[in-house]
DSSP file (Angstrom, degrees, kcal/mol; ACC not computed):
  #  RESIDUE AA STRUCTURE BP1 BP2  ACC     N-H-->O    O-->H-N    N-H-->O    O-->H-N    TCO  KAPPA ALPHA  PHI   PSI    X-CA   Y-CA   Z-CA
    1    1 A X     >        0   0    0      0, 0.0     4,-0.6     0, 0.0     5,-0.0   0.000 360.0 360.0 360.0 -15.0  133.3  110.1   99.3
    2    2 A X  T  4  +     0   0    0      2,-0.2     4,-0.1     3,-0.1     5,-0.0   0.517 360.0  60.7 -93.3 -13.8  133.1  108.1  102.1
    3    3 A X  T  > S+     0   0    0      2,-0.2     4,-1.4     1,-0.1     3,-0.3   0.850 110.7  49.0 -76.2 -49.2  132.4  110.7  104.8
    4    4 A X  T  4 S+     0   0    0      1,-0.2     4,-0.2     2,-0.2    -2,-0.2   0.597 108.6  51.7 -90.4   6.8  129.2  111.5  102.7
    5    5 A X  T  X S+     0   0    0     -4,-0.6     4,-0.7     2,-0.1    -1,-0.2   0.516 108.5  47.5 -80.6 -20.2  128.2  108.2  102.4
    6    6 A X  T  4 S+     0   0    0     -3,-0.3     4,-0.3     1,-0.1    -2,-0.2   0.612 112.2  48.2-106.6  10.0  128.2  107.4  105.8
    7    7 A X  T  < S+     0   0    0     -4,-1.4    -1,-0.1     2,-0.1    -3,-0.1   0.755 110.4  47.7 -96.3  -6.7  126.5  110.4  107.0
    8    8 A X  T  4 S+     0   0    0     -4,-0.2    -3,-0.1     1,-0.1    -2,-0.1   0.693 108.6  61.9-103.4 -21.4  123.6  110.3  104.5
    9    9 A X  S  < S+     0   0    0     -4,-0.7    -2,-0.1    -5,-0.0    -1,-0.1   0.764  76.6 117.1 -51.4 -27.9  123.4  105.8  105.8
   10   10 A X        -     0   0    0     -4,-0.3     3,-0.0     1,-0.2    -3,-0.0  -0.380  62.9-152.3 -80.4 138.9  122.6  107.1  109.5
   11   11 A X  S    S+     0   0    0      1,-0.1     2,-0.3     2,-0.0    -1,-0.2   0.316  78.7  42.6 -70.3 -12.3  119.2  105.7  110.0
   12   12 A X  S    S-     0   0    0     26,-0.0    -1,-0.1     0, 0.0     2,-0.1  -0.936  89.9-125.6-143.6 121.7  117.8  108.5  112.6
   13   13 A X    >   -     0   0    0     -2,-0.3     3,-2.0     1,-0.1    -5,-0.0  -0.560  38.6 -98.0 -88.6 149.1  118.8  112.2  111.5
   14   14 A X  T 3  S+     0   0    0      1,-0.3     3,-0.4    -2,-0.1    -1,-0.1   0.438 122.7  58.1 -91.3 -27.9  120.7  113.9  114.7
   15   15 A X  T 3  S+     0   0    0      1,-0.2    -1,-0.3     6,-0.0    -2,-0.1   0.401  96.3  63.4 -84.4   0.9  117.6  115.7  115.9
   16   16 A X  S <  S+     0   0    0     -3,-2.0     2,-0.3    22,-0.0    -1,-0.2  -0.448  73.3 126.1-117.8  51.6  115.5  112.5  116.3
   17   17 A X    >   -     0   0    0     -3,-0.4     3,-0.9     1,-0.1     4,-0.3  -0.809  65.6-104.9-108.2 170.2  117.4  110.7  119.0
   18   18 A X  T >> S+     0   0    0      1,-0.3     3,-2.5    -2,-0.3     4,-2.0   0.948 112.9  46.8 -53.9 -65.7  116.0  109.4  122.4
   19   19 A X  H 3> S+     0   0    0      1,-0.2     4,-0.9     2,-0.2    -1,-0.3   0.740 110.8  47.0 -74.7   2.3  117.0  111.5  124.5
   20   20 A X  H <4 S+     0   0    0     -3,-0.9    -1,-0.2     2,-0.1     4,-0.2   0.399 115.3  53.2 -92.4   9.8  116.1  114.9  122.7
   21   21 A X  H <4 S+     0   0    0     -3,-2.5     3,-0.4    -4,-0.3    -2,-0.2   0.872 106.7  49.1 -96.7 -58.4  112.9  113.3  122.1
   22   22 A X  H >X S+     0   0    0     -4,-2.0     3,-4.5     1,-0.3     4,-1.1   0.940 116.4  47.4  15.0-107.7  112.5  112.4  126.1
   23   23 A X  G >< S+     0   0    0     -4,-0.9     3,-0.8     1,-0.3    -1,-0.3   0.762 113.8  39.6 -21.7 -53.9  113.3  115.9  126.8
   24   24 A X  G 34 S+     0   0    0     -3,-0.4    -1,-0.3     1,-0.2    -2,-0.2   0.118 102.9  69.6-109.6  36.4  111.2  117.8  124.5
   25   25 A X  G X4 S+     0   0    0     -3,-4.5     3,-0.6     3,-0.1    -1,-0.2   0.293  73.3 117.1-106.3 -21.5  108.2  115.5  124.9
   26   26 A X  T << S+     0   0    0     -4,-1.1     2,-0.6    -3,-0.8     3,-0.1  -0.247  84.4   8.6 -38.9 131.4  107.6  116.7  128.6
   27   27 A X  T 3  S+     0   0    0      1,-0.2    -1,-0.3    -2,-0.1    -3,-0.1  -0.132 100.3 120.6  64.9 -26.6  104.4  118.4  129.0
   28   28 A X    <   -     0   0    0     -3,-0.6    -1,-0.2    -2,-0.6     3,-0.1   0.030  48.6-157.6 -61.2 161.4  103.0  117.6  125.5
   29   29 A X  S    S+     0   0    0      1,-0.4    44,-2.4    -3,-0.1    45,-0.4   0.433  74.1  21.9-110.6 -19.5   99.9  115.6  125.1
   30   30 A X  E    S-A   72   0A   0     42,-0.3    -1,-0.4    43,-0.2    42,-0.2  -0.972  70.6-158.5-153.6 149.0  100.3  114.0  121.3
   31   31 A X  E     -A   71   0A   0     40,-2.9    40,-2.5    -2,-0.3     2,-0.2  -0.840  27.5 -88.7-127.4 164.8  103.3  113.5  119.4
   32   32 A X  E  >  -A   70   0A   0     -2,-0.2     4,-3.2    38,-0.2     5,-0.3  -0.590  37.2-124.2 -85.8 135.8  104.6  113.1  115.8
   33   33 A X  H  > S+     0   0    0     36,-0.6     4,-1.5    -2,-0.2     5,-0.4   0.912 114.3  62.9 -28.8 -61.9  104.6  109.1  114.6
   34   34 A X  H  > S+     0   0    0      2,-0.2     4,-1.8     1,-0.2     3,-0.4   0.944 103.5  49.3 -57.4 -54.1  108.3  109.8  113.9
   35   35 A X  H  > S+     0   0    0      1,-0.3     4,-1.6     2,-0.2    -1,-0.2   0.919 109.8  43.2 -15.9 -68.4  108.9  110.4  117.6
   36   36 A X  H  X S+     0   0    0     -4,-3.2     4,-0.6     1,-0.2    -1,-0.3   0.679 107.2  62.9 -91.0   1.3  107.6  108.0  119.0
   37   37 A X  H  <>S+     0   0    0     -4,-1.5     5,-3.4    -3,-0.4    -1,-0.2   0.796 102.8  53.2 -44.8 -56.8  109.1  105.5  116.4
   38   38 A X  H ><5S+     0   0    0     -4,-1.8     3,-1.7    -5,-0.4    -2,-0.2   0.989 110.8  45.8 -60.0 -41.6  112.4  106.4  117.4
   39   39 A X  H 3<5S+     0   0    0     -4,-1.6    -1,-0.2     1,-0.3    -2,-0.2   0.671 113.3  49.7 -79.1  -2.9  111.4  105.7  120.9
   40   40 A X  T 3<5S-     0   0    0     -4,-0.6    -1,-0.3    -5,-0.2    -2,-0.1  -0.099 114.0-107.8-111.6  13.3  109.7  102.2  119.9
   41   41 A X  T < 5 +     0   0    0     -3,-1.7    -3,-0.2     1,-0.1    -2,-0.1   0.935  67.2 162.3  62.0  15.9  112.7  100.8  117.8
   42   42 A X      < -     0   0    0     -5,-3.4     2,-0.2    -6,-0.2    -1,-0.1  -0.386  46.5-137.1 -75.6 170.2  110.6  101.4  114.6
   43   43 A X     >  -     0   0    0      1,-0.0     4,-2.4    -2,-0.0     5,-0.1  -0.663  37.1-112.6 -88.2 163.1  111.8  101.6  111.2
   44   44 A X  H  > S+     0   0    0     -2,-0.2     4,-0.9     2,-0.1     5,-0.1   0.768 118.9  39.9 -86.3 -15.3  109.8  104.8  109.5
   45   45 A X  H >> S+     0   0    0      2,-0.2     3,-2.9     3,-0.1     4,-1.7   0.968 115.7  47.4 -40.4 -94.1  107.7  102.2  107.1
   46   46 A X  H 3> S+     0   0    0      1,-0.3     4,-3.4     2,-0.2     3,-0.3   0.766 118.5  45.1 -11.8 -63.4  107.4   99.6  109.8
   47   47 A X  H 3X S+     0   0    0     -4,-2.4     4,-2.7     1,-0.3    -1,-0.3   0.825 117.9  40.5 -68.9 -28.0  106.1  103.0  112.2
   48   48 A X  H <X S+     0   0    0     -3,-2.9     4,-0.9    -4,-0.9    -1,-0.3   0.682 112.3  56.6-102.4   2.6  103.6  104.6  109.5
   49   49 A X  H  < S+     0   0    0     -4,-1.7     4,-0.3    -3,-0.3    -2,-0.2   0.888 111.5  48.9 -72.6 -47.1  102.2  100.7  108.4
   50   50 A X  H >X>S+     0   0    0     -4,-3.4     3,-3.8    -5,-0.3     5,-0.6   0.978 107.8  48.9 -55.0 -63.3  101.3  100.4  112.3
   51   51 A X  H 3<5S+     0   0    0     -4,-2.7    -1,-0.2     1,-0.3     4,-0.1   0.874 105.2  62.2 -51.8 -38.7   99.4  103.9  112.7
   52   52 A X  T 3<5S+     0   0    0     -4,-0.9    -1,-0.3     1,-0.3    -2,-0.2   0.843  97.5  56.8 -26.4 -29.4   97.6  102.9  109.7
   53   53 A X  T <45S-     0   0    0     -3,-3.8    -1,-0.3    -4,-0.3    -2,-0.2   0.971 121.8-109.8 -79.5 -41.3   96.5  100.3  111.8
   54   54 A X  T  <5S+     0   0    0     -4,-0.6     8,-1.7     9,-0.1     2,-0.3   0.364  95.1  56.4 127.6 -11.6   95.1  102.5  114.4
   55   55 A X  B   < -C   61   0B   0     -5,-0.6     6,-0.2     6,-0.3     3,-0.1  -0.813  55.8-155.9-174.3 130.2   98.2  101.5  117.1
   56   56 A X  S    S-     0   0    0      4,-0.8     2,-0.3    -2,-0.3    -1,-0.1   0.996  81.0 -36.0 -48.1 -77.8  102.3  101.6  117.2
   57   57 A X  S >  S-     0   0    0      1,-0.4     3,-5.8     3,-0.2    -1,-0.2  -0.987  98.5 -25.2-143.9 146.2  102.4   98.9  119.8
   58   58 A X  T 3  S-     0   0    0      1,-0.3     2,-2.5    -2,-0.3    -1,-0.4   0.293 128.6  -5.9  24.2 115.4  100.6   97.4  123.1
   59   59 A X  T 3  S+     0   0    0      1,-0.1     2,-1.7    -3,-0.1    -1,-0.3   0.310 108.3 110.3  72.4 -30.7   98.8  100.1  124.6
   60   60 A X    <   -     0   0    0     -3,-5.8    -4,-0.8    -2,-2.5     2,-0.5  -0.668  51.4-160.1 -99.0 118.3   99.9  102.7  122.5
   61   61 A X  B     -C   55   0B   0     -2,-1.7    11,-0.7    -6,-0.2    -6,-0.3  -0.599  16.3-134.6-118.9 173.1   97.5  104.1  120.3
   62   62 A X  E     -B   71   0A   0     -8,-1.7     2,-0.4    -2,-0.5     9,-0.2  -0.632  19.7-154.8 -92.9 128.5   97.5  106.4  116.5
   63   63 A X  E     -B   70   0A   0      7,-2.6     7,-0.7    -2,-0.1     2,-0.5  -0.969  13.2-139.4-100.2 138.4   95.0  109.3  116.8
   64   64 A X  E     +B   69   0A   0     -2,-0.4     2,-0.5     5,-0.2     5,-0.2  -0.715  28.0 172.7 -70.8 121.4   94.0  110.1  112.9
   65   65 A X  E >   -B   68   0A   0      3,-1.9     3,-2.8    -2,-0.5    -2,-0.0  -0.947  60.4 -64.2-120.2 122.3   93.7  114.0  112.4
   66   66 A X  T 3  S-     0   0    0     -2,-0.5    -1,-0.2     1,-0.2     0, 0.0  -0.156 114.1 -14.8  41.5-132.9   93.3  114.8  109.0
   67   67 A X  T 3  S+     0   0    0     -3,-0.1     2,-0.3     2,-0.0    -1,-0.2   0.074 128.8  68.0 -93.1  27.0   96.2  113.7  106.7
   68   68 A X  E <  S- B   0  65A   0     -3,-2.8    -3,-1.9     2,-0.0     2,-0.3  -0.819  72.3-135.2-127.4-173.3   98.5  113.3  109.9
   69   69 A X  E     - B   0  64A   0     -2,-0.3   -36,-0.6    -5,-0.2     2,-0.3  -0.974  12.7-156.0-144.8 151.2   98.7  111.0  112.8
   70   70 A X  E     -AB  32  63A   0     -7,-0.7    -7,-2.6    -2,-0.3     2,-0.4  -0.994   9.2-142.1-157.9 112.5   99.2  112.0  116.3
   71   71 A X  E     -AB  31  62A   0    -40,-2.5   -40,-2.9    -2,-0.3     2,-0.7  -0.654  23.5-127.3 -75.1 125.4  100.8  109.7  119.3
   72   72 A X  E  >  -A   30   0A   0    -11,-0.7     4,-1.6    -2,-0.4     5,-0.3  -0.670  24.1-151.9 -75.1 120.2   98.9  110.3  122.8
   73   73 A X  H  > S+     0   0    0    -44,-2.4     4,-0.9    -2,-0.7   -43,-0.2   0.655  96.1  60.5 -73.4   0.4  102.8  111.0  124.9
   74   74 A X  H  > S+     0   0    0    -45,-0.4     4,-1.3     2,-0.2    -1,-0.2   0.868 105.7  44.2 -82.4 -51.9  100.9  109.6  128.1
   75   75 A X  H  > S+     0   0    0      1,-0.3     4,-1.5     2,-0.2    -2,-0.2   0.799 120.6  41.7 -80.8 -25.4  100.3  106.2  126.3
   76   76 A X  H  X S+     0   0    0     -4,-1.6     4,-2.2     2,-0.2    -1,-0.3   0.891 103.6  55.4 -78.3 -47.5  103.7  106.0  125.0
   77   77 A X  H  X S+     0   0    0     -4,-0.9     4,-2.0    -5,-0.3     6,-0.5   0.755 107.8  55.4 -59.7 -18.9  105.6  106.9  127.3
   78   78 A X  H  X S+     0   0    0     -4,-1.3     4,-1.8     4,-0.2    -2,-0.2   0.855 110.8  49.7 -36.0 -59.2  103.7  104.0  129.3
   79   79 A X  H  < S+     0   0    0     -4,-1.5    -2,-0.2     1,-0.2    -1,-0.2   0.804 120.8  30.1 -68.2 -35.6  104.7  101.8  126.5
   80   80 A X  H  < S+     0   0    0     -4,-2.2    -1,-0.2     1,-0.2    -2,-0.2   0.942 133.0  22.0 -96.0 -24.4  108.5  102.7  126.4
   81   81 A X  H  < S-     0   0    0     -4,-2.0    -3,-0.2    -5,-0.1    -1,-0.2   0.304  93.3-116.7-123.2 -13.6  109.4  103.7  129.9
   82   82 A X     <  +     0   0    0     -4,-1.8     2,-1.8     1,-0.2    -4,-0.2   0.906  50.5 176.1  76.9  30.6  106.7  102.0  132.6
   83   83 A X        -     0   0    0     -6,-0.5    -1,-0.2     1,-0.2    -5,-0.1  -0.624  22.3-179.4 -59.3  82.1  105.8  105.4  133.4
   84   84 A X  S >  S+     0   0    0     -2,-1.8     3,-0.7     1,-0.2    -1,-0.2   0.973  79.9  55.6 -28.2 -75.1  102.9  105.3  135.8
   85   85 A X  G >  S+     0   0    0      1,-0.2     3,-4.6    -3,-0.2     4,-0.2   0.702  82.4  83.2 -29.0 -39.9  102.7  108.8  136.0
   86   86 A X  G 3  S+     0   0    0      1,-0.3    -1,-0.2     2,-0.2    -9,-0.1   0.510  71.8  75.8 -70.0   7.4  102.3  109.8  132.4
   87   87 A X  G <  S+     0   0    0     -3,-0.7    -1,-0.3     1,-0.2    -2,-0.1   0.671 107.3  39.0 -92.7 -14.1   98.7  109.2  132.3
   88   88 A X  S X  S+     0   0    0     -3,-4.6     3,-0.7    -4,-0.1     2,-0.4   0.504  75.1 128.7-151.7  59.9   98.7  112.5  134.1
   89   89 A X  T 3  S+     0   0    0     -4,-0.2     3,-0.1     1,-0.2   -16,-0.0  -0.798  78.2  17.0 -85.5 127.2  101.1  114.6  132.9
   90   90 A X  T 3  S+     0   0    0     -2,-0.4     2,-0.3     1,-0.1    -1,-0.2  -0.398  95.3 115.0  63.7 -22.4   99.8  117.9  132.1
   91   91 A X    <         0   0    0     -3,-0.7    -1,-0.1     1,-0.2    -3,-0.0  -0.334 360.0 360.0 -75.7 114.4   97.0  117.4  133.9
   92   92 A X              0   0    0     -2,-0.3    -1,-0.2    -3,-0.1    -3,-0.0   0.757 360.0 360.0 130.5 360.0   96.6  119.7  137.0
């Protein structure tokens, strides 16, 4: 009983960790709020109170599309990593 209580406690499910978010955020242009959450230390509350607002953190901002919200990965990745570059990745 204790196995399934601490596997349903883990706070970021095994496919939302940094680096397979890293990785499979290469080339993209916009990302899922839950993404870039993981990569900003949010809680998923915390992360979907912010987009509301219109921005995660500093610099990074929530685009509205319909009933979702959509992280620019240039501006985030700015945010998380100092990534010069990333304002033009894809680009070219």
């Amino acid at each position: 009983m204790s196995a399934v209580a601490s596997a349903s406690s883990s706070p970021i499910p095994a496919e939302l960790n940094r680096e397979a978010i890293l990785e499979q955020l290469r080339g993209r242009f916009v990302c899922s709020v839950d993404e870039a959450r993981v990569l900003l230390d949010l809680g998923r509350v915390a992360a979907y109170r912010l987009a509301a607002t219109g921005q995660l953190a500093d610099g990074v901002p929530v685009l509205h599309c319909g009933r979702s919200y959509k992280v620019p990965v240039a501006k985030l990745m700015r945010a998380v990593i100092g990534d010069e570059d990333a304002d033009d990745q894809g680009e070219g």
